[in-house]
VOPAGU-2260 file (C-alpha; in pm, 1 decimal, decimal comma):
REM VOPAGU-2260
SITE   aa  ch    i         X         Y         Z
SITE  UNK   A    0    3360,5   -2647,2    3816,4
SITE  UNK   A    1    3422,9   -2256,2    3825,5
SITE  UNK   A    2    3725,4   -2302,0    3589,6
SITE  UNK   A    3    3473,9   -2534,9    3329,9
SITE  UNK   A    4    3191,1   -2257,8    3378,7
SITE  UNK   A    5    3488,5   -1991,2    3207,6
SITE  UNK   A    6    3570,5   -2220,6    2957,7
SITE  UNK   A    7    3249,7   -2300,2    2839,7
SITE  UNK   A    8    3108,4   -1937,8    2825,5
SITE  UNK   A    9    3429,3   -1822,7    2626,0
SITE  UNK   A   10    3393,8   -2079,2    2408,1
SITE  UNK   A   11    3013,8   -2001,3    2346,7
SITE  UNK   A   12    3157,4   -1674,5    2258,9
SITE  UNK   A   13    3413,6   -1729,7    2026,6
SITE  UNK   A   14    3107,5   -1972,7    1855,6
SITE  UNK   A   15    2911,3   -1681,8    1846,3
SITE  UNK   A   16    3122,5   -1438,4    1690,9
SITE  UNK   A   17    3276,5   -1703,6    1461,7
SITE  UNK   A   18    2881,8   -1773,6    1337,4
SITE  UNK   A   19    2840,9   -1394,2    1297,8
SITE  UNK   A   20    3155,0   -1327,8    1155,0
SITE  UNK   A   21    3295,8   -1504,6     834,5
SITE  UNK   A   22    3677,0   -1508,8     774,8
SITE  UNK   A   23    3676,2   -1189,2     555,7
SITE  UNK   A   24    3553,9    -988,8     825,9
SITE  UNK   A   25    3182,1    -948,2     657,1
SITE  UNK   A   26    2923,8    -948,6     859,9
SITE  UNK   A   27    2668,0   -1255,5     835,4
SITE  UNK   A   28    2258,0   -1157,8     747,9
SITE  UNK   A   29    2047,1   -1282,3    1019,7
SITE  UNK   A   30    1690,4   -1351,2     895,1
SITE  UNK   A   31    1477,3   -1151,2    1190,2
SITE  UNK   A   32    1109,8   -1220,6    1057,8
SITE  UNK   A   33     862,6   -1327,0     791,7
SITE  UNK   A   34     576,7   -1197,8     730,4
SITE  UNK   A   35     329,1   -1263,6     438,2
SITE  UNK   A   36      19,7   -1071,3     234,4
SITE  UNK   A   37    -302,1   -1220,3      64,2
SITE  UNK   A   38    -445,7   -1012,3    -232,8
SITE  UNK   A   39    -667,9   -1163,4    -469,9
SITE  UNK   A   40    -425,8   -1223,5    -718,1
SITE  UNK   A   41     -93,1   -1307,4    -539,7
SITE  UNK   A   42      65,4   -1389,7    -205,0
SITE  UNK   A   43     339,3   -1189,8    -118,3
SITE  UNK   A   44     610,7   -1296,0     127,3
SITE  UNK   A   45     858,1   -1095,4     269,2
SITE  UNK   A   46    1194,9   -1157,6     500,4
SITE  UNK   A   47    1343,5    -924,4     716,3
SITE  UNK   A   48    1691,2    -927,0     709,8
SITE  UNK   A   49    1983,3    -761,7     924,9
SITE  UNK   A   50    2216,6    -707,6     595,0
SITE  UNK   A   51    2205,2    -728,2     224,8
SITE  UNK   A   52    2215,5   -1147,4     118,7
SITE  UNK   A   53    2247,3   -1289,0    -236,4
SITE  UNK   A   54    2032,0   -1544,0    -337,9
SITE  UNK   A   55    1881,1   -1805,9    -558,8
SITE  UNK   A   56    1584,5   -1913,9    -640,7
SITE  UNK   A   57    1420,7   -2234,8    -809,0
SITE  UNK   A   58    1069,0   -2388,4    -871,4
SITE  UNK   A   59     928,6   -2718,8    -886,6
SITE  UNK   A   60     584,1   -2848,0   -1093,3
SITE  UNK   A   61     517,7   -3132,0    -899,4
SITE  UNK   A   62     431,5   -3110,2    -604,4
SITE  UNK   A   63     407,1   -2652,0    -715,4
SITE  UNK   A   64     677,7   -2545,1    -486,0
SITE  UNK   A   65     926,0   -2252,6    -465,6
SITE  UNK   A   66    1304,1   -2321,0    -332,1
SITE  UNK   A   67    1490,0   -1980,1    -239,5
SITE  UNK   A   68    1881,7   -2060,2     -75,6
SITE  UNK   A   69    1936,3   -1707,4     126,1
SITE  UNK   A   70    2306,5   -1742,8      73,2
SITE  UNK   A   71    2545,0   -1700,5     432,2
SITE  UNK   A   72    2197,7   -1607,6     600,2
SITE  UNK   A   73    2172,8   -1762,2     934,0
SITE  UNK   A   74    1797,8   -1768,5    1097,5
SITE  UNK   A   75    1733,3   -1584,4    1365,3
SITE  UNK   A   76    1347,3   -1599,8    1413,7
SITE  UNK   A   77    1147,2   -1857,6    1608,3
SITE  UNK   A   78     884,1   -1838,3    1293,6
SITE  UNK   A   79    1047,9   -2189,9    1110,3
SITE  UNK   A   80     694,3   -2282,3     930,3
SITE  UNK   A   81     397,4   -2070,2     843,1
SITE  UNK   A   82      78,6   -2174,6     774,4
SITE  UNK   A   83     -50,2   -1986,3     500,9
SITE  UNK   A   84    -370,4   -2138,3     314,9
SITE  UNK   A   85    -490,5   -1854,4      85,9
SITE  UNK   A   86    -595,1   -1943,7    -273,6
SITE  UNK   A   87    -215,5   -1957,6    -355,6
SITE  UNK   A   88      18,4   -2034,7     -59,0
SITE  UNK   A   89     -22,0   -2380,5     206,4
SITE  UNK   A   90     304,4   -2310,3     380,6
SITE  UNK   A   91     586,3   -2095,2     413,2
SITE  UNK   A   92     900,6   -2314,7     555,8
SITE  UNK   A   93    1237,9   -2198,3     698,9
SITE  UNK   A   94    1583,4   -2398,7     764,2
SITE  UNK   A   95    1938,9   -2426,9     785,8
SITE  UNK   A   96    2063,7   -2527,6     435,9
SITE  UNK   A   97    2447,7   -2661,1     562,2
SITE  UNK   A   98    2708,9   -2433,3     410,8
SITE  UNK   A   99    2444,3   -2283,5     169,5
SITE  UNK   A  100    2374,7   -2060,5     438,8
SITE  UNK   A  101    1935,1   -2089,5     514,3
SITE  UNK   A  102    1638,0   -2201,4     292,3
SITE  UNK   A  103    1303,4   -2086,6     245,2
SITE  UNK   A  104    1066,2   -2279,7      56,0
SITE  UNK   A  105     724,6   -2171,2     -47,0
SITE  UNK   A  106     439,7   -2518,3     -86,4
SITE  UNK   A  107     203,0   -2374,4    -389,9
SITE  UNK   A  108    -146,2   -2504,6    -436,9
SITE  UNK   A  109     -90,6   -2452,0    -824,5
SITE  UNK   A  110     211,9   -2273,3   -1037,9
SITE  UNK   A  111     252,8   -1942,6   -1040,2
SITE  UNK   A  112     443,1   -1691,7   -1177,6
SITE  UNK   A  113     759,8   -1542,9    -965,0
SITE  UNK   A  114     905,5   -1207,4    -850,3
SITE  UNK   A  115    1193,3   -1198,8    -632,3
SITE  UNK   A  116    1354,7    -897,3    -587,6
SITE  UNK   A  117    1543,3    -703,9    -242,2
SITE  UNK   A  118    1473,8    -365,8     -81,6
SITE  UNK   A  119    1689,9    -132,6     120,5
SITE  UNK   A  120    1654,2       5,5     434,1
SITE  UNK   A  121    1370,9     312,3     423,7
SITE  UNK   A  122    1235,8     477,5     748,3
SITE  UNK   A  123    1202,4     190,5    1006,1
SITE  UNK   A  124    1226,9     -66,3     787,2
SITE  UNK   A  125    1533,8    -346,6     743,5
SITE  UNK   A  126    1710,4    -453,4     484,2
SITE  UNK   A  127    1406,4    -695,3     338,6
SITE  UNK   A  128    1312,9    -997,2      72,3
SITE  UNK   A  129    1014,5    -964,2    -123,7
SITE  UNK   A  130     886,9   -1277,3    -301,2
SITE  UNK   A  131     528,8   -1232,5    -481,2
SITE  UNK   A  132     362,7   -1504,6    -615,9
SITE  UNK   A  133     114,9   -1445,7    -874,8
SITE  UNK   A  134    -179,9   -1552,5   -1034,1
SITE  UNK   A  135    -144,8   -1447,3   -1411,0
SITE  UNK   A  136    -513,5   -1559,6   -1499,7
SITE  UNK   A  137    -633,6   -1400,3   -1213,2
SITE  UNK   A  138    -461,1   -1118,0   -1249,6
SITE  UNK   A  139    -608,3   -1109,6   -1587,0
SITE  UNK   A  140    -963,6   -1212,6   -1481,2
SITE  UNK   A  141    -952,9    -906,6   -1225,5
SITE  UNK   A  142    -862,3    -665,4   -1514,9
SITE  UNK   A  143   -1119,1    -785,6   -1773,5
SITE  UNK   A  144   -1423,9    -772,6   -1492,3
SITE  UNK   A  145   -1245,6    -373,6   -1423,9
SITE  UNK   A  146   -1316,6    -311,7   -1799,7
SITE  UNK   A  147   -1601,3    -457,0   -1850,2
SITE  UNK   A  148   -1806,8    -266,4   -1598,1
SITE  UNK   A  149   -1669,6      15,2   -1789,6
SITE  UNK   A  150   -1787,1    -167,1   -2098,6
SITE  UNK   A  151   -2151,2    -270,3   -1953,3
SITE  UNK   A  152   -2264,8      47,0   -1737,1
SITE  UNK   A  153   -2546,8     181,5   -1843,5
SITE  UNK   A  154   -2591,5     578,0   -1997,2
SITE  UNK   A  155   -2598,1     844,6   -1719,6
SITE  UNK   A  156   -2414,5     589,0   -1492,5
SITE  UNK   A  157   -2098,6     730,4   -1283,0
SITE  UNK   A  158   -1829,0     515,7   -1119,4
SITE  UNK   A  159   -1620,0     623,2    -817,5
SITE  UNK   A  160   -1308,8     449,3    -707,6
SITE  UNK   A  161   -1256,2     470,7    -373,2
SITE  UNK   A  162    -860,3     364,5    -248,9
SITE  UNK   A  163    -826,5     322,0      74,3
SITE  UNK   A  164    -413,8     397,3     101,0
SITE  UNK   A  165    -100,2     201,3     193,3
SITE  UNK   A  166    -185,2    -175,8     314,8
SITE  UNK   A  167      22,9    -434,5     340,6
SITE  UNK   A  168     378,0    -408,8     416,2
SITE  UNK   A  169     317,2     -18,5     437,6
SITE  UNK   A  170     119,0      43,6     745,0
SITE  UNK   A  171      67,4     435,0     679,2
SITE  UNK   A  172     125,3     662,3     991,3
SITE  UNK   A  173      59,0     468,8    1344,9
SITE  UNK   A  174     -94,2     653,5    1644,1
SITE  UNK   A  175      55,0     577,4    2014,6
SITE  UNK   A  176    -242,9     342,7    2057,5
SITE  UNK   A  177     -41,3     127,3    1773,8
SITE  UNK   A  178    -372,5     217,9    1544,7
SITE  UNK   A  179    -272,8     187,8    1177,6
SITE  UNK   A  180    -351,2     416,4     935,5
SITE  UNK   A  181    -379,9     111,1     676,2
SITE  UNK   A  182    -666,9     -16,4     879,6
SITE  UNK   A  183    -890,4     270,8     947,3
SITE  UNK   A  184    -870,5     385,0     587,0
SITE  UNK   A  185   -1015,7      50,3     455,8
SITE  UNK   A  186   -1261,5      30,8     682,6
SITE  UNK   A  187   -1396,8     365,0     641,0
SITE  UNK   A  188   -1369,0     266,5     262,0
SITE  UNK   A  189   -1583,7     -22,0     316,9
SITE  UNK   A  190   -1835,0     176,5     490,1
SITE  UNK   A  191   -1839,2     418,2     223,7
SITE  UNK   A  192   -1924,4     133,7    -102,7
SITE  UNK   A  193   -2276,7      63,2     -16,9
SITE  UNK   A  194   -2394,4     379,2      59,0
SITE  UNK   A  195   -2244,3     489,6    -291,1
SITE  UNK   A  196   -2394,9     196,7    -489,6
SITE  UNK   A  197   -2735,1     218,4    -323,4
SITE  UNK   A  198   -2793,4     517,7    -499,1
SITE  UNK   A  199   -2919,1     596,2    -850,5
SITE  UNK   A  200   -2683,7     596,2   -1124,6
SITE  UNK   A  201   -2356,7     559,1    -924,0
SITE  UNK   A  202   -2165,7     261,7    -939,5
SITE  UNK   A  203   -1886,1     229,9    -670,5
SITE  UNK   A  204   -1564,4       2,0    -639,8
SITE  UNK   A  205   -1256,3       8,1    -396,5
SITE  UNK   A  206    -869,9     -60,7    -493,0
SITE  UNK   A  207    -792,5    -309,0    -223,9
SITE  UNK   A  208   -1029,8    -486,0     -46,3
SITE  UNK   A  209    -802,4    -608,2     233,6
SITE  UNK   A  210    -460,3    -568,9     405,3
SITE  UNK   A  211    -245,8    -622,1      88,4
SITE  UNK   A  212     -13,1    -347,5    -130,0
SITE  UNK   A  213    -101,3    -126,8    -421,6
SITE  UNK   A  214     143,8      11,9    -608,0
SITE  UNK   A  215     105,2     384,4    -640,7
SITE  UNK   A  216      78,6     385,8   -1014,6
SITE  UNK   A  217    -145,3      31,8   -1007,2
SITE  UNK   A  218    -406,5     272,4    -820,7
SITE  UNK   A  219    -409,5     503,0   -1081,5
SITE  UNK   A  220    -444,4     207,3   -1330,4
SITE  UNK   A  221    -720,7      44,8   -1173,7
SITE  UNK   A  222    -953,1     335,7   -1181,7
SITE  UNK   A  223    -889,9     409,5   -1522,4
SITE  UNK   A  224   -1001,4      41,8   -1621,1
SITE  UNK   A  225   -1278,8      70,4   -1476,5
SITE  UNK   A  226   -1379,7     391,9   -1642,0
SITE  UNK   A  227   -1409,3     589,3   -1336,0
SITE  UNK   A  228   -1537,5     978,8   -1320,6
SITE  UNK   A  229   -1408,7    1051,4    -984,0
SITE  UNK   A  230   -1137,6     909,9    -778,7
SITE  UNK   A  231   -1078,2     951,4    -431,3
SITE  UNK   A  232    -808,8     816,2    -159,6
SITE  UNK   A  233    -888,4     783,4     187,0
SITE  UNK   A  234    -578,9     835,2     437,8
SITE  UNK   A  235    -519,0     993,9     796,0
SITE  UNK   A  236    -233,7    1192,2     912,9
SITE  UNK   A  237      68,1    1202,6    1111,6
SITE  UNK   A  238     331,0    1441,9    1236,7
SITE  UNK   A  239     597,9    1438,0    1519,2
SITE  UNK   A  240     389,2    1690,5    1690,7
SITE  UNK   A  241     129,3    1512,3    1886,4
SITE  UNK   A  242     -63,1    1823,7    1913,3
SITE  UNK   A  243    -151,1    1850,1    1550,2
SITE  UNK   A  244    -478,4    1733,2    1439,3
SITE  UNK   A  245    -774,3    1843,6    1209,4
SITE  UNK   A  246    -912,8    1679,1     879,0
SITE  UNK   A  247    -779,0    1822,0     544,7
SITE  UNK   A  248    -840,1    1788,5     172,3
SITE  UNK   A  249    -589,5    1793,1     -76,5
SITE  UNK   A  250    -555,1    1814,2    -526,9
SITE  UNK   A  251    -255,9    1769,4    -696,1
SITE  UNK   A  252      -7,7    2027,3    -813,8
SITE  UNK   A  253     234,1    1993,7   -1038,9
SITE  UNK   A  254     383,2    2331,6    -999,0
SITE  UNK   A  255     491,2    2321,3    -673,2
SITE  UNK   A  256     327,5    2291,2    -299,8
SITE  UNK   A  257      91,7    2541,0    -190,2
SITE  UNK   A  258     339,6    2508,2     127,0
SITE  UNK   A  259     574,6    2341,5     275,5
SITE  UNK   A  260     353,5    2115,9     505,1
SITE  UNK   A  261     170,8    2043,7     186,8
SITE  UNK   A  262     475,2    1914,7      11,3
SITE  UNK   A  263     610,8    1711,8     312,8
SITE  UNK   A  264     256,0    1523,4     356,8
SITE  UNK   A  265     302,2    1422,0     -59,6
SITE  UNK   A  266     659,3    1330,7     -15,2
SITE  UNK   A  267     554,7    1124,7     290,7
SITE  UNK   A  268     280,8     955,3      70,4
SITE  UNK   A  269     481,5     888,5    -225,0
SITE  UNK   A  270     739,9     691,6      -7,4
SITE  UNK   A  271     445,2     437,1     -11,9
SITE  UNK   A  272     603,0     242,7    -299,0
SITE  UNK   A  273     916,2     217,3    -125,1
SITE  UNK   A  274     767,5      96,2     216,0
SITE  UNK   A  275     525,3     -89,0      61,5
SITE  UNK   A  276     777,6    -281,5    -226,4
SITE  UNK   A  277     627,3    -195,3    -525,8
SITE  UNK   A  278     783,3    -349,7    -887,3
SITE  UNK   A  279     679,3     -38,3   -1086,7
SITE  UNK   A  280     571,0     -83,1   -1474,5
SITE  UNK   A  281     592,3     230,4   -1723,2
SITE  UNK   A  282     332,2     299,8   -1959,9
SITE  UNK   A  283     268,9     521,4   -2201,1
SITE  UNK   A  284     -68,7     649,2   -2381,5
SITE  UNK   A  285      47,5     693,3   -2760,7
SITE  UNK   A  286     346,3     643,2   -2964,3
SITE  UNK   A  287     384,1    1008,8   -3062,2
SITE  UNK   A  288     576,3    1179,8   -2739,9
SITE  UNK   A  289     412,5    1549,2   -2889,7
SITE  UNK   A  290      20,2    1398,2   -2902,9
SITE  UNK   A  291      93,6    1251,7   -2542,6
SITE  UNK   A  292     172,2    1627,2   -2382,2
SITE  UNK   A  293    -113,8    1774,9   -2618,0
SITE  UNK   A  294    -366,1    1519,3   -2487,0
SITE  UNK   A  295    -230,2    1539,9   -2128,8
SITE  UNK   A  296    -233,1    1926,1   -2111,1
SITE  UNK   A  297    -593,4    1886,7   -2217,7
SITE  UNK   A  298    -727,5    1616,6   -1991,8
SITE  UNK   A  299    -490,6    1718,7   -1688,1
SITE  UNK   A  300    -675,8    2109,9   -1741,4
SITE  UNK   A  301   -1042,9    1983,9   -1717,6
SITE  UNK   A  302    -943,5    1715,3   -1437,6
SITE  UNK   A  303    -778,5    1957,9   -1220,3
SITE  UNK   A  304   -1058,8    2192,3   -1257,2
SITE  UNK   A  305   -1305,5    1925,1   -1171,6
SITE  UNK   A  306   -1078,8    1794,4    -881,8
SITE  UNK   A  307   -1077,5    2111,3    -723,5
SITE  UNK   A  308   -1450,2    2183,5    -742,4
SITE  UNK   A  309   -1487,1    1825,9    -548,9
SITE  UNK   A  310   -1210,0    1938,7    -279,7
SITE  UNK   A  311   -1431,1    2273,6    -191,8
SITE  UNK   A  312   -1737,6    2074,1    -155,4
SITE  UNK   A  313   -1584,1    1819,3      30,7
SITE  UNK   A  314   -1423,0    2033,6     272,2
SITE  UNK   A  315   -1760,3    2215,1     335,3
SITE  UNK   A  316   -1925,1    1893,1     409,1
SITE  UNK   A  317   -1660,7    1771,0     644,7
SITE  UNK   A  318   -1651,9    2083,0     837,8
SITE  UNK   A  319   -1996,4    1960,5     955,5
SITE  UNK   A  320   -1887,1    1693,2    1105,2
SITE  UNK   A  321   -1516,6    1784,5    1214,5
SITE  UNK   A  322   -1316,9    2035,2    1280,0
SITE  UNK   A  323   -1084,6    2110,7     914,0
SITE  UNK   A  324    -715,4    2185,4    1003,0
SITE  UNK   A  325    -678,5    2450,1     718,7
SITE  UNK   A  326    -964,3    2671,7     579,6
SITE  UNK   A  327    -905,9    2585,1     208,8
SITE  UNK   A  328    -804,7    2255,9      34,4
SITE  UNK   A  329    -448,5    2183,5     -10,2
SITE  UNK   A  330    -222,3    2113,7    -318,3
SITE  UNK   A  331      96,9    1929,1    -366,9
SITE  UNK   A  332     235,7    1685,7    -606,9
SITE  UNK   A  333      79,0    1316,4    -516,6
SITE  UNK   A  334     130,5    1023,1    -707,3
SITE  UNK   A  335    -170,8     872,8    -668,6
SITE  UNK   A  336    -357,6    1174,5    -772,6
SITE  UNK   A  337    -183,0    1212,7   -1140,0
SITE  UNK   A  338    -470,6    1081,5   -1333,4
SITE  UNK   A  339    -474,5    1305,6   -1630,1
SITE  UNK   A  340    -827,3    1199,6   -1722,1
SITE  UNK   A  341    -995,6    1141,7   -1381,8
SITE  UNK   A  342   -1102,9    1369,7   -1142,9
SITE  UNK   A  343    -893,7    1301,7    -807,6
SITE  UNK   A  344    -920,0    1396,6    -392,3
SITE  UNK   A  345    -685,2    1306,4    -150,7
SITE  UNK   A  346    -842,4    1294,6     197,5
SITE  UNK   A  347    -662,5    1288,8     523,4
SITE  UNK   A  348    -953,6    1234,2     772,7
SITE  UNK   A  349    -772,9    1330,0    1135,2
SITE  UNK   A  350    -418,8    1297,9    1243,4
SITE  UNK   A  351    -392,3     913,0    1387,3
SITE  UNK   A  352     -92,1    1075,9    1558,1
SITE  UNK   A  353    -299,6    1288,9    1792,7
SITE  UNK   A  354    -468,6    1082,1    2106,5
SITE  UNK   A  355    -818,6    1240,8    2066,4
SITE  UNK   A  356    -810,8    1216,2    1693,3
SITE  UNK   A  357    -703,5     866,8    1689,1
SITE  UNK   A  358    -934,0     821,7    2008,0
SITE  UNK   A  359   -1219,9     966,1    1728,7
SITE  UNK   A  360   -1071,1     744,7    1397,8
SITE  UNK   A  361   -1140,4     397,5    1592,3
SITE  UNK   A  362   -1525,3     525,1    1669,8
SITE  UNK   A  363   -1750,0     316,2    1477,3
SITE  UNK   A  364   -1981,5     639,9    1450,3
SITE  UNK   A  365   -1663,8     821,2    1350,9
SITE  UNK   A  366   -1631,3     620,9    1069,6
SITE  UNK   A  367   -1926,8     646,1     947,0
SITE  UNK   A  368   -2013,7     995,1     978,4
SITE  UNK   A  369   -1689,6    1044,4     728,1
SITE  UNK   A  370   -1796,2     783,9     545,4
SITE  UNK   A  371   -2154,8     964,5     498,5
SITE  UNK   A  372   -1977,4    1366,1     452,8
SITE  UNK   A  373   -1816,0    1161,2     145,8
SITE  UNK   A  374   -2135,9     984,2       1,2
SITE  UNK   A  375   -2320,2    1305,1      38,7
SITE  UNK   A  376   -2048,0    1531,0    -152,9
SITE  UNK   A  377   -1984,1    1292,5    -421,1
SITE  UNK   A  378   -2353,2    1251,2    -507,9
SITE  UNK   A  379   -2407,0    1650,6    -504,2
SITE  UNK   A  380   -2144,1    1678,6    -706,0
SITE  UNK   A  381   -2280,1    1447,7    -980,2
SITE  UNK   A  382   -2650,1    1591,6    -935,2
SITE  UNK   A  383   -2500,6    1992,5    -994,0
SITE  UNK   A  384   -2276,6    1842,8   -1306,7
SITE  UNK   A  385   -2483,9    1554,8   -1472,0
């Protein structure tokens, strides 16, 4: 019995290795994990994977499905279906495809445009699959409605876009409490919408409106169509030391930092499209390269100014409420604030990494004190330059 007992466990081993292992020595992908998004114009689905796979990917009308073979990838996650049932998705399905390797296959409620594309390893994250379905008309829909508040507002009227930062597959910073900095961000940003729009000619809208992924740049992009006159992103901080907290304010520079913590807190924020998978788009404003810098050095002048006179004010109006970690706002070079046209404040509210602060970030009244120190700054700041 003994003797069997050996026998039987080396041979479990040798299976083992022989699964892991292919002839040449390479190292088989294990799929670890899938996990999926909801925005209101695409589902995104993404697998986490212990090495780099190939793969291929097919659709199907009728019923609207998607077919992706994960070549030599061998499941290693107990998640084998997923119910799904947004607008787009019914069910996300996993299983062994024979010598193919695995198969995922995505049921659709209608057609919809495909992006399939891998990441590499950044910070804490694997080696992952990102496969967005999207909406086109919707996508389009949600564009047109963006302009055409632009379009319809009436004279006097001011729009602020509030974007509440990372989401999605890009959590932000996380305190020890495993509080995300993606969730306190939007909810401080849904505080803040209301008590905007309530008042007299200010018209206020918000870049994601639940725990999905904006591109940096898309951001950017969506404030523009809708015309807005100030822009400003919610976030909270982190660091290593657990000491550190404090709100801060912060413009963009595209000189240089105004110090080195400055620069590490924009280099940490621009790895958002990385974290977050972003598929990133160029654009351009004219056709003549010399016009663009001529009309940028303009607008990016009279933006920066403006940003900057928002940052003061919104520091002093914070310091009411909490205690500022610096005495003056900061600068640094943030993607999300290069709008060369629009007025732009990065806020980091407290440092999520810090017990009390993160203690003070899941408060209710927390929340919406910030949320009120923002209302009131952006409205003085419209009243003193009409």
């Amino acid at each position: 019995m003994g003797r069997i007992s050996h026998n039987f466990i080396f041979l479990s081993i040798l299976g083992i290795l022989f699964i892991l292992f292919d002839p040449s020595g390479a190292r088989a992908a294990l799929v670890t994990d899938v996990r999926f998004w909801s925005a209101p114009d695409h589902t995104r689905v993404v697998l986490d994977l212990t090495e780099p796979i190939e793969y291929e990917s097919s659709s199907q009308e009728s019923p609207p499905l998607l077919r992706v073979i994960l070549k030599g990838a061998l499941l290693h996650t107990k998640k084998r279906e997923v119910v799904v049932n947004d607008p787009f998705v019914e069910k996300i399905l996993l299983t062994p495809a024979d010598k193919e390797g695995s198969r995922l296959v995505l049921q659709q409620k209608k057609l919809l445009d495909v992006h399939v594309f891998a990441l590499k390893p950044e910070l804490d994250k694997p080696h992952r699959l990102v496969i967005d379905l999207v909406d086109v008309a919707q996508e389009k829909k949600d564009q047109e409605d963006r302009q055409k508040q632009k379009e319809v507002r009436s004279k006097g009227t001011k729009i602020v876009v509030i974007d509440p930062g990372h989401g999605g597959e890009d959590p932000g910073a996380i305190g020890s409490r495993r509080t995300m900095e993606k969730d306190i961000v939007i909810r401080v940003g849904k505080k803040l919408i209301p008590m905007l729009s309530q008042s007299n000619g200010i018209k206020a809208f918000i870049t994601r409106k639940g725990d999905y992924f904006v591109p940096l740049e898309d951001r950017v992009k969506i404030a523009r169509e809708y015309g807005a006159d100030l822009f400003v992103s919610l976030h909270t901080d982190g660091s290593f030391n657990s000491q550190v907290r404090g709100s801060s304010v912060y413009c963009l520079s595209l000189s240089g930092a105004t110090d080195e913590a400055a620069k590490v807190l924009a280099d940490k924020e621009n790895m958002s499209n990385l974290l977050g998978g972003a598929v990133l788009r160029p654009a351009s404003l004219t056709k003549d390269p010399n016009l663009n810098q001529i009309l940028l050095d303009l607008m990016q002048n009279n933006s920066m100014k403006e940003s900057i006179r928002f940052a003061e004010s919104l520091l002093a109006e914070i310091k009411e409420i909490y205690r500022p970690k610096y005495s003056t706002f900061r600068q640094a070079n943030f993607v999300v604030l290069r709008s060369a046209d629009i007025p732009s404040t990065l806020i980091e509210m407290a440092y999520i990494t810090n017990a009390d602060d993160e203690r003070l970030l899941n408060q209710d009244s927390f929340q919406e004190k910030m949320a009120q120190s923002i209302a009131v700054t952006i409205k003085k700041f419209f009243q003193d330059h009409p």
